[in-house]
Z-matrix of the N, CA and C atoms (Angstrom, degrees):
N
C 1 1.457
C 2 1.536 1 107.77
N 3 1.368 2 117.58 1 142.11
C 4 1.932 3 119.71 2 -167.82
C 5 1.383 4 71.38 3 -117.60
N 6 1.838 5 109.70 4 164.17
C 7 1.356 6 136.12 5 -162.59
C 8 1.673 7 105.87 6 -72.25
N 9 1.390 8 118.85 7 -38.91
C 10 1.475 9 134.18 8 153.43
C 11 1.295 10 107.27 9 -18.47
N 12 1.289 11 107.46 10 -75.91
C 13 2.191 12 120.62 11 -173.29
C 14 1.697 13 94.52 12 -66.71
N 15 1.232 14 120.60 13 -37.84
C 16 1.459 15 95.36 14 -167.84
C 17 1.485 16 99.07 15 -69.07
N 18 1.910 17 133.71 16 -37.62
C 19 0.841 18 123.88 17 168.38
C 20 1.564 19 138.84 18 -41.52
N 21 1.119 20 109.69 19 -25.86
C 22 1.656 21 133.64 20 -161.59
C 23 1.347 22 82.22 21 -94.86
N 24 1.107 23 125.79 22 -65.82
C 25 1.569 24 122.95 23 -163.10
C 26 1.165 25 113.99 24 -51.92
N 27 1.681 26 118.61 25 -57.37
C 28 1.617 27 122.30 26 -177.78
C 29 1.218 28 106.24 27 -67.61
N 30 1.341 29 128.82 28 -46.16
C 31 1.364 30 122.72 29 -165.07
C 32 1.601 31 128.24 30 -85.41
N 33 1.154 32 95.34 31 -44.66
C 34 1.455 33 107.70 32 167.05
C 35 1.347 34 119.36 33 -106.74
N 36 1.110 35 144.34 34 -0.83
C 37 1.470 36 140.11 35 140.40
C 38 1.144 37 130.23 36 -96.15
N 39 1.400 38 117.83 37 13.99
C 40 1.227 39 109.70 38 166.94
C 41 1.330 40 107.20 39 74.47
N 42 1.513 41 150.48 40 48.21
C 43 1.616 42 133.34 41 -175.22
C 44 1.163 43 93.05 42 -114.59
N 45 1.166 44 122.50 43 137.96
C 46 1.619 45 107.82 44 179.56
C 47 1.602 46 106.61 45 -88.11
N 48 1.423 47 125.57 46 -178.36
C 49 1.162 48 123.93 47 -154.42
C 50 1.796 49 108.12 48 -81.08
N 51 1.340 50 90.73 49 -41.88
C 52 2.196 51 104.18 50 173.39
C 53 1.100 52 86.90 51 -41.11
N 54 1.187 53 126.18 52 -99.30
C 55 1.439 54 135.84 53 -143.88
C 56 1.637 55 105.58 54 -53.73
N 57 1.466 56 119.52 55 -28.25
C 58 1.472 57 96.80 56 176.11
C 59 1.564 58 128.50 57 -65.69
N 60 1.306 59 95.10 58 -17.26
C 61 1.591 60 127.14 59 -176.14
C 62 0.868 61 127.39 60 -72.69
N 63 1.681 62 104.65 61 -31.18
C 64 1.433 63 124.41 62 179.35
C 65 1.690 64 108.91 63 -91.59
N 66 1.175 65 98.69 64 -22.24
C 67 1.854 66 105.76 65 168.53
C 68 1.035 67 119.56 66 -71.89
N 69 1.738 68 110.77 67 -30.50
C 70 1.341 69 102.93 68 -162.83
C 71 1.941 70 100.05 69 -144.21
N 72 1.639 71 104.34 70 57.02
C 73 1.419 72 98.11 71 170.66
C 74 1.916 73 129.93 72 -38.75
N 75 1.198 74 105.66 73 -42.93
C 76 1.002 75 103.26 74 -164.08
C 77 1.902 76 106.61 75 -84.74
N 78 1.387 77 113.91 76 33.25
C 79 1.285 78 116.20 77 164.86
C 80 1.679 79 104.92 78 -150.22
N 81 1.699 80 110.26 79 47.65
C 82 1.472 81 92.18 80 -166.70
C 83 1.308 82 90.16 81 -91.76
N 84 1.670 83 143.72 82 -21.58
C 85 1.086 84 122.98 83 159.23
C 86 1.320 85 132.93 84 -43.90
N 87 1.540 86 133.78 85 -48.52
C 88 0.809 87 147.49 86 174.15
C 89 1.753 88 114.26 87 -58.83
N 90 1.737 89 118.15 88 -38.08
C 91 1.563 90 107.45 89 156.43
C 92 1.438 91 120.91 90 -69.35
N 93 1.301 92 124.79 91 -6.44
C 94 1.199 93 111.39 92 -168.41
C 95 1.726 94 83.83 93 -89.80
N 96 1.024 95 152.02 94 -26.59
C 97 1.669 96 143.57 95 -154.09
C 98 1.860 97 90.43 96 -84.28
N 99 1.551 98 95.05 97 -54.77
C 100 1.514 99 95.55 98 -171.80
C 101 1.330 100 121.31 99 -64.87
N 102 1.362 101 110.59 100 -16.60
C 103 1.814 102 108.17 101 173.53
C 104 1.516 103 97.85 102 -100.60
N 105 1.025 104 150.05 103 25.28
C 106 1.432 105 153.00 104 128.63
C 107 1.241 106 129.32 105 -90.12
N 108 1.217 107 114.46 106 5.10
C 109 1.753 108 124.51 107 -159.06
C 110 1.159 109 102.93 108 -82.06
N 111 1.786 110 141.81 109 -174.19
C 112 1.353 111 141.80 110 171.46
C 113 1.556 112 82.78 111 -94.06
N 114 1.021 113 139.73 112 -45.87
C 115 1.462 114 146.03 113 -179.15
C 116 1.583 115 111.46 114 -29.24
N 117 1.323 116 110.88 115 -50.74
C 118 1.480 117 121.23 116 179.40
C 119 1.224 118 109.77 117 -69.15
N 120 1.404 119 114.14 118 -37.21
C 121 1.892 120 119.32 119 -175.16
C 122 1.409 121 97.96 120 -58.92
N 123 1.354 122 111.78 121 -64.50
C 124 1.110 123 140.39 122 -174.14
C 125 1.668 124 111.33 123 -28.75
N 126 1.462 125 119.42 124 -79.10
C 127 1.220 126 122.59 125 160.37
C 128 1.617 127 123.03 126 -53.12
N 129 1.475 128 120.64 127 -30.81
C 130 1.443 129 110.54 128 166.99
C 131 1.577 130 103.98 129 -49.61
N 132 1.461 131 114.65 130 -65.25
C 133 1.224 132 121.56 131 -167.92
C 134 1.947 133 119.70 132 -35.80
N 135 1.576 134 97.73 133 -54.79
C 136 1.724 135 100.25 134 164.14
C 137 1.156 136 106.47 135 -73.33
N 138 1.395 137 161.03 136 -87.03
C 139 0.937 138 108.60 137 -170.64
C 140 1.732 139 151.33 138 -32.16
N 141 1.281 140 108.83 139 -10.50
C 142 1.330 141 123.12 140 -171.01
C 143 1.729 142 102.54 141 -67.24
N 144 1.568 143 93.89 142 -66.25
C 145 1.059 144 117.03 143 165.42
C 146 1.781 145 134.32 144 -56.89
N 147 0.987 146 109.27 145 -17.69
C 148 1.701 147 126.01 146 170.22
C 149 1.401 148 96.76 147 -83.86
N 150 1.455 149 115.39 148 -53.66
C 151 1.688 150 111.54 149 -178.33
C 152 1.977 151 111.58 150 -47.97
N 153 1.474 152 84.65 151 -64.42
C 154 1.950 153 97.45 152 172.31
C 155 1.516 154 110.57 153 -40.70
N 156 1.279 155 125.01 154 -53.72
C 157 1.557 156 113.70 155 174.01
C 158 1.131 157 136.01 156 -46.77
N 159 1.941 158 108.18 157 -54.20
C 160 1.419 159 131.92 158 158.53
C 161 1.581 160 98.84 159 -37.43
N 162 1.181 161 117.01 160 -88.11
C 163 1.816 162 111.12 161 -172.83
C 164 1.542 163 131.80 162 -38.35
N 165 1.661 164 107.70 163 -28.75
C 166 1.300 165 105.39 164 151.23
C 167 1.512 166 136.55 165 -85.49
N 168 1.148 167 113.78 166 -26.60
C 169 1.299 168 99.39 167 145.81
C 170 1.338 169 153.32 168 -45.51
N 171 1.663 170 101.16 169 -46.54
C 172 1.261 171 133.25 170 148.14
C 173 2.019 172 101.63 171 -32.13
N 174 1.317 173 114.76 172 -72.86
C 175 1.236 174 114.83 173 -145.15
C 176 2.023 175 86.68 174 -76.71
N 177 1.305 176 119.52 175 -10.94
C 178 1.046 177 111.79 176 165.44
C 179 1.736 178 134.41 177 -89.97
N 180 1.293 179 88.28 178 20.33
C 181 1.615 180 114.31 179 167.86
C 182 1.611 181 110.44 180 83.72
N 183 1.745 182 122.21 181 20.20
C 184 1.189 183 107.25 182 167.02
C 185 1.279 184 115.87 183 -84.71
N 186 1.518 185 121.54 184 167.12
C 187 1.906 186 113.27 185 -172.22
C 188 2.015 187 88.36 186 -110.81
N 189 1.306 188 100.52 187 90.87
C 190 1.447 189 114.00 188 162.60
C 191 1.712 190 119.98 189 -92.74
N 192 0.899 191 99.35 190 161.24
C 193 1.717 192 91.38 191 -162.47
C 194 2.178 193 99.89 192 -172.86
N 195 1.116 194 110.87 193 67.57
C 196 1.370 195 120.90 194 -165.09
C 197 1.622 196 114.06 195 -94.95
N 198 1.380 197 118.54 196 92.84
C 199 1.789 198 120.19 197 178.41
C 200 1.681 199 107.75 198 -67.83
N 201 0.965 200 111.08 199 132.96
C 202 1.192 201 116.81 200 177.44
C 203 1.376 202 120.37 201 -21.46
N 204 0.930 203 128.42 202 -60.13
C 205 1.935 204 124.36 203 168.67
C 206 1.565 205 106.12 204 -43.42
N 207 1.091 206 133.99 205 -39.32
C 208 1.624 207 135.47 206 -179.75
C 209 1.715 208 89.89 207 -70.56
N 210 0.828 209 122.05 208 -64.72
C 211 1.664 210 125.51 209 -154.16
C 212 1.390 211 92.74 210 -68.92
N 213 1.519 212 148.58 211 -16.74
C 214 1.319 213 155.24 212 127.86
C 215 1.301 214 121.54 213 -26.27
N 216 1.034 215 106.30 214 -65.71
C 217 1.818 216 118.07 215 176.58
C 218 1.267 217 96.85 216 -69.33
N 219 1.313 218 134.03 217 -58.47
C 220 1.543 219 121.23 218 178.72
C 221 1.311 220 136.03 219 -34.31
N 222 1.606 221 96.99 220 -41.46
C 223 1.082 222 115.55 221 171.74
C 224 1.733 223 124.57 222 -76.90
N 225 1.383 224 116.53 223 -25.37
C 226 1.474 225 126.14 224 177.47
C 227 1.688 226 91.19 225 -80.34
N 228 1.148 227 132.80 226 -31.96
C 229 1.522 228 135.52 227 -167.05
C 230 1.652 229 108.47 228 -66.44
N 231 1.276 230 92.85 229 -52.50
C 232 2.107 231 129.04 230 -179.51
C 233 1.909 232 83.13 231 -48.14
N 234 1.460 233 100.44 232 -85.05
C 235 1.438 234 110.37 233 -176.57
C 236 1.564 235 137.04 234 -17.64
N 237 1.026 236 97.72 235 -43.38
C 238 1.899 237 121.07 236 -168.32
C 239 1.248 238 100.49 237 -110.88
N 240 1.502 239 130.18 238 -42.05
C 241 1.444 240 109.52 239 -174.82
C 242 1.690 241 131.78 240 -69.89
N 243 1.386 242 143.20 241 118.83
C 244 1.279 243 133.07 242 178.85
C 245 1.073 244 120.52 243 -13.28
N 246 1.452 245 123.24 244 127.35
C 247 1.859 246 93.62 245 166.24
C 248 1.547 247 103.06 246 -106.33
N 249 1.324 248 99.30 247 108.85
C 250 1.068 249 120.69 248 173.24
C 251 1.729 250 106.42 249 -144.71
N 252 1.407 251 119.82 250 159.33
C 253 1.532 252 120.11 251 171.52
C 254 1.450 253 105.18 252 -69.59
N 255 1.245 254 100.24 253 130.30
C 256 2.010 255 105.64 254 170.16
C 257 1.595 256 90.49 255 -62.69
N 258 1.423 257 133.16 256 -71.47
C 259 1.252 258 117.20 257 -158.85
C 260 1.360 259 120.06 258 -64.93
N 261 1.526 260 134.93 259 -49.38
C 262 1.176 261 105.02 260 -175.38
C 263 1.431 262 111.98 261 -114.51
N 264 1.315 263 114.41 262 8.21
C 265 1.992 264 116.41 263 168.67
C 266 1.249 265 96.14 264 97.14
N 267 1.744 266 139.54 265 -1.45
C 268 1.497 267 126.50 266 169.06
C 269 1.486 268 117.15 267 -56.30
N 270 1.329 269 91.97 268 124.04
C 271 1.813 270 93.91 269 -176.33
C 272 1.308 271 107.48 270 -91.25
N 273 1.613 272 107.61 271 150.20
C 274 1.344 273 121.14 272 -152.05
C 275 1.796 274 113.36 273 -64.73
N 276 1.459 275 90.92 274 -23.49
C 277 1.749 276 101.41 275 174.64
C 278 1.301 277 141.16 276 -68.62
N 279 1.938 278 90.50 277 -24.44
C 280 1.718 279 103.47 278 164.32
C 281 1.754 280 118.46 279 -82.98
N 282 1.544 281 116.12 280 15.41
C 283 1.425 282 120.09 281 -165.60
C 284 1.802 283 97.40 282 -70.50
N 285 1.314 284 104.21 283 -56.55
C 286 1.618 285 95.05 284 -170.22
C 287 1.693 286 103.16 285 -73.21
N 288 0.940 287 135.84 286 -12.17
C 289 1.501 288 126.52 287 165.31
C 290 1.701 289 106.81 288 -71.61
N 291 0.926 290 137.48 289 -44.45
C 292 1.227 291 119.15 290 -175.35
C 293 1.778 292 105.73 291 -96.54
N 294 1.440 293 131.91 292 -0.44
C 295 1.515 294 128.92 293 134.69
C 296 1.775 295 113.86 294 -41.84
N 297 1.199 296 94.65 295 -38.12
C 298 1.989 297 107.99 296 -165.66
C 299 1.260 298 118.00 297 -74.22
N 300 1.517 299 107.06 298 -23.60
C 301 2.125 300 125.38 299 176.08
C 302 1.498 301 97.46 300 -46.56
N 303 1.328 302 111.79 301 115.44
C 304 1.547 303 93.10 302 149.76
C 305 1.480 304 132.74 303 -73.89
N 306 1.126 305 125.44 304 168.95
C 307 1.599 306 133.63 305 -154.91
C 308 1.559 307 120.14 306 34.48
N 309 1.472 308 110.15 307 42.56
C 310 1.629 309 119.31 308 156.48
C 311 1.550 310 100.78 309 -135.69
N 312 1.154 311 88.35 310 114.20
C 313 2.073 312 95.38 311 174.91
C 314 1.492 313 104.42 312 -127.54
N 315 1.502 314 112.38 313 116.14
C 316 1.048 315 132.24 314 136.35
C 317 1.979 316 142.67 315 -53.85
N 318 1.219 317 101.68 316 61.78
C 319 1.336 318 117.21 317 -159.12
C 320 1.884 319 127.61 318 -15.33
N 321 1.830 320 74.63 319 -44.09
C 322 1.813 321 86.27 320 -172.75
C 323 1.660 322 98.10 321 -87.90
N 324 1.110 323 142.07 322 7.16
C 325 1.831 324 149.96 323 148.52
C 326 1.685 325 116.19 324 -36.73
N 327 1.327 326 113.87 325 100.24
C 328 0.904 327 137.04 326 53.54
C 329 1.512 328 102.69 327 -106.98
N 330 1.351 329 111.75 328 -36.07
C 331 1.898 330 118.27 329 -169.24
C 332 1.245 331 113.63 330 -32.37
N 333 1.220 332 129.06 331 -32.35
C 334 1.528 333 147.47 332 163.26
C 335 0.922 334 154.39 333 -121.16
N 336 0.911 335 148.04 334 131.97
C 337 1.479 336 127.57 335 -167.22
C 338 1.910 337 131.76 336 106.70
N 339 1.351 338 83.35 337 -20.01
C 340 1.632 339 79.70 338 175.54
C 341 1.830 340 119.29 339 -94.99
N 342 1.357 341 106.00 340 14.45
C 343 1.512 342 123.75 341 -172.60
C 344 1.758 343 106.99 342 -142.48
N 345 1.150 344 111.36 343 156.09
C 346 1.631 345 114.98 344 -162.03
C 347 2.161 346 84.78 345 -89.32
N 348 1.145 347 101.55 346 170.87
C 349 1.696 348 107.92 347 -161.09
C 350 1.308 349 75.19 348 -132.24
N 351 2.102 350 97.84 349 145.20
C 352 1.817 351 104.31 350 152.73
C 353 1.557 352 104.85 351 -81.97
N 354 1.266 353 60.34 352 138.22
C 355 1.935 354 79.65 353 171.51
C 356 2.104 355 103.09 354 -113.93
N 357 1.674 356 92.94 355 154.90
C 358 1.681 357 90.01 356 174.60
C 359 1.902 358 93.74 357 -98.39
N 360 0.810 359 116.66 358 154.34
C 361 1.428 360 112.93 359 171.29
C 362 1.824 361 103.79 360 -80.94
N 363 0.919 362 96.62 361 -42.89
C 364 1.794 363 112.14 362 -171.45
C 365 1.699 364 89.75 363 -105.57
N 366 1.606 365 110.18 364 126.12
C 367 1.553 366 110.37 365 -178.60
C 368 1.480 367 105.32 366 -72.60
N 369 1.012 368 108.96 367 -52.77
C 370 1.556 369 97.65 368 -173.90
C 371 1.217 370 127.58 369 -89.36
N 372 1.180 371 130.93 370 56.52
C 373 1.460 372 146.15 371 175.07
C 374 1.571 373 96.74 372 -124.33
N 375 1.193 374 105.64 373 129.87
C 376 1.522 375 110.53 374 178.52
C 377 1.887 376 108.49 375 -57.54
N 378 1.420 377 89.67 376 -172.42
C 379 1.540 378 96.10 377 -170.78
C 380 1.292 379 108.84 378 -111.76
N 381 1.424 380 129.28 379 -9.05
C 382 1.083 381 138.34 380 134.04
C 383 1.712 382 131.14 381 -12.31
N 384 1.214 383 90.95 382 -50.29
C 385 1.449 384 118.34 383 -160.04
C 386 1.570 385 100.52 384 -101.69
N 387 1.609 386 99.69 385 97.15
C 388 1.364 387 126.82 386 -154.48
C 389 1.536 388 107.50 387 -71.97
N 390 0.986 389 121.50 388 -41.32
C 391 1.480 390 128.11 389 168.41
C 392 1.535 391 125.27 390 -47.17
N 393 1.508 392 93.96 391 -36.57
C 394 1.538 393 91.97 392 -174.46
C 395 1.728 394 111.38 393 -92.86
N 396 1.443 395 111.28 394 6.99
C 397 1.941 396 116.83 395 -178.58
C 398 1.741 397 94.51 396 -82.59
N 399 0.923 398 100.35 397 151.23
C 400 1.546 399 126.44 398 165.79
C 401 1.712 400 96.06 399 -139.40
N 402 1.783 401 102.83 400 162.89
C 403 1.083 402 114.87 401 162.41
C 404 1.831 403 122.86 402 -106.32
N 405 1.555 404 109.64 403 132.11
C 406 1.287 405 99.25 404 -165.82
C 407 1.721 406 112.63 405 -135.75
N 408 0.985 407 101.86 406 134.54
C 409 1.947 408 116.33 407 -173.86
C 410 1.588 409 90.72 408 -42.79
N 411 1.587 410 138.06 409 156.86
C 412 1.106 411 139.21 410 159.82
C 413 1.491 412 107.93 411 -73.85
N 414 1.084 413 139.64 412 33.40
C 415 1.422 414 126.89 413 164.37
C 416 1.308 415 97.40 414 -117.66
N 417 1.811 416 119.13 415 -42.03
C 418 1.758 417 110.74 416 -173.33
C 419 1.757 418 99.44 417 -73.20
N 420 1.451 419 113.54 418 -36.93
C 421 1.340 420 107.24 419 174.58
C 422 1.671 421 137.71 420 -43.67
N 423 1.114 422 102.09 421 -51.92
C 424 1.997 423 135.88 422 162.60
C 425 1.495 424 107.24 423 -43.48
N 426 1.708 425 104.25 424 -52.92
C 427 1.535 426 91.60 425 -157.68
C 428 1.731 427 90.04 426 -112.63
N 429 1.503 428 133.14 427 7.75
C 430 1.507 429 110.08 428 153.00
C 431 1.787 430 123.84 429 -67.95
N 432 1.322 431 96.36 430 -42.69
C 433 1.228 432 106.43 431 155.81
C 434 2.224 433 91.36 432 79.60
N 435 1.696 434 98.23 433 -167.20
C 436 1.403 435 81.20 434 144.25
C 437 1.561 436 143.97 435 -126.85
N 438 1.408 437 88.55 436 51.06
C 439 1.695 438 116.02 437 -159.52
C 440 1.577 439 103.80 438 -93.88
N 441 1.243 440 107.17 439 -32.11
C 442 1.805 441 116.52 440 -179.54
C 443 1.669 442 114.58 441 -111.61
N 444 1.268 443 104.87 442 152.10
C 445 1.763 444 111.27 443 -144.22
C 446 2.098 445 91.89 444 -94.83
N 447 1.100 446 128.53 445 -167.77
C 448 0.895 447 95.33 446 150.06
C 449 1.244 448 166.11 447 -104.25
N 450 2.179 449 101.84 448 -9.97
C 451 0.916 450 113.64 449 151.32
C 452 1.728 451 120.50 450 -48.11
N 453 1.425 452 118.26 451 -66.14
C 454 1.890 453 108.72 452 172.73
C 455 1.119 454 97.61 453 -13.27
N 456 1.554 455 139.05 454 -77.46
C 457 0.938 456 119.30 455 -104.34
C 458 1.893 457 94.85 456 -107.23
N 459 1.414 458 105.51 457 -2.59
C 460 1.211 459 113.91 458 -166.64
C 461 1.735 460 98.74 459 -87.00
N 462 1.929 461 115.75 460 0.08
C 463 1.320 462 121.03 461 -169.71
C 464 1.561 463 100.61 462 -114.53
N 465 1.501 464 96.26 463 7.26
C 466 1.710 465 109.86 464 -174.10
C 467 1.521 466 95.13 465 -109.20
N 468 1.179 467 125.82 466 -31.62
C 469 1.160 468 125.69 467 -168.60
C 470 1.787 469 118.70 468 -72.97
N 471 1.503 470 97.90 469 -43.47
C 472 1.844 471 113.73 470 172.91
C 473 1.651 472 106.97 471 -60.52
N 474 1.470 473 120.47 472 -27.33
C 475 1.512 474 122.60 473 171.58
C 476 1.713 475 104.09 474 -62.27
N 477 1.714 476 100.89 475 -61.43
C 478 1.653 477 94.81 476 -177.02
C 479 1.628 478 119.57 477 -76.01
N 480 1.503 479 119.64 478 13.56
C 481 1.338 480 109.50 479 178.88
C 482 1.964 481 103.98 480 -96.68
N 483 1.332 482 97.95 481 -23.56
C 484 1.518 483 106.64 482 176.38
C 485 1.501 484 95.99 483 -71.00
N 486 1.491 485 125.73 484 -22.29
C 487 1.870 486 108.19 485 -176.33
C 488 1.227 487 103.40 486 -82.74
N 489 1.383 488 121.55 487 -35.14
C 490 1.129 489 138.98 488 -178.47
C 491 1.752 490 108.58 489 -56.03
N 492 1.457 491 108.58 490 -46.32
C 493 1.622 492 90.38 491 -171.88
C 494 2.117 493 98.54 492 -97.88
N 495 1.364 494 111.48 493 12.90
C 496 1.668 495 109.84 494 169.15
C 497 2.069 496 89.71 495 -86.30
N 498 0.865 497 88.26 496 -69.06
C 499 1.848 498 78.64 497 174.39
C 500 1.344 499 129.14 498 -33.78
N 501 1.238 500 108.16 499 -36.17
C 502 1.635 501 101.91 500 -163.52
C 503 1.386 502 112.87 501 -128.83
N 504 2.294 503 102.32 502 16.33
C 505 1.554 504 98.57 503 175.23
C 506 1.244 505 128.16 504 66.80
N 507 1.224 506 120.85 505 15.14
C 508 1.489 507 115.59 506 -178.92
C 509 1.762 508 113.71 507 -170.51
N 510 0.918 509 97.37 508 173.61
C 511 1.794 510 94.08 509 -157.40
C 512 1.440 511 85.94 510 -99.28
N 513 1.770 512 113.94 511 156.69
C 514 1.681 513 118.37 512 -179.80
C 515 1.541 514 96.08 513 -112.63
C-alpha cells in the first residue's frame, strides 16, 4: 500500500485505522506518520470542502449522488486543477478582494462566492464526469447558466476578465 491508498482508504472509504493495520502490519509504522502527517489534515480538509460543495449544489437542486471512488477522483481533479476561473482567468485569491469593493454586492456573499465553483462545461453531462468540470468564479458561474455553450461562454468570459482587471487595477 503507497501513502496515496492509505489516504483513499481512511479518508474516503471509510477504513478505520485497526483494520488498516491489521491489513498491512508490516507498514504500521509507516501508517502511523501518514495519519499524523499535514498531508492527512490537508486532504481531510478537501474533502471537507468537496463534501460542502456537493451539498450545495445539491441544495441548489442538482441530483448529485457521489460513491466514494467519484468523491476520490473529485478530489485528485480539485487537487491538480488551477484555481483559477476557466472563463475569465480570475484567480481564486483575488475573490475576497473584489467581495471588499465598495458598491459591488454580491447578494448570496458570504454563501458564495468566496471559493471558485465546479462548473459542467456541457450542462447536461453529469458531474461525475470529470472531464467535463471546470472551475468557475461565482459571477461567470451564475450568469453561464445553462443557456451558454462553452465555447460562448468562454467569449463571455475575456469581456468579464477586462472588468475584472478595471476593478482590481491590474491585469490577470
Amino acid at each position: 500500500m503507497t501513502e496515496e491508498e492509505f489516504y483513499k482508504k481512511k479518508i474516503f472509504d471509510k477504513v478505520g485505522i485497526n483494520q488498516i493495520k491489521q491489513q498491512y502490519p508490516n507498514l504500521e509504522n509507516a501508517i502511523k506518520l501518514w495519519y499524523k502527517s499535514d498531508r492527512y489534515n490537508k486532504i481531510q480538509n478537501y474533502k471537507s470542502f468537496l463534501t460542502n460543495k456537493l451539498k450545495q449544489m445539491i441544495e441548489d437542486g442538482e441530483d448529485i449522488n457521489f460513491n466514494s471512488d467519484q468523491l476520490y477522483n473529485l478530489f485528485q481533479w480539485w487537487e491538480t486543477t488551477p484555481k483559477v476561473c476557466f472563463y475569465c482567468t480570475l484567480p481564486e485569491n483575488f475573490l475576497e478582494e473584489l467581495h471588499n469593493q465598495p458598491g459591488h454586492i454580491n447578494k448570496r456573499f458570504p454563501q458564495r462566492g468566496k471559493s471558485l465553483e465546479i462548473d459542467r462545461k456541457q450542462a447536461d453531462l453529469p458531474y461525475s464526469n470529470i472531464q467535463n468540470l471546470v472551475l468557475a468564479c461565482y459571477w461567470c458561474n451564475n450568469a453561464k447558466t445553462d443557456t451558454f455553450t462553452e465555447q460562448e461562454f468562454l467569449q463571455l468570459g475575456q469581456v468579464m476578465k477586462r472588468i475584472w482587471e478595471i476593478r482590481l487595477n491590474r491585469k490577470l
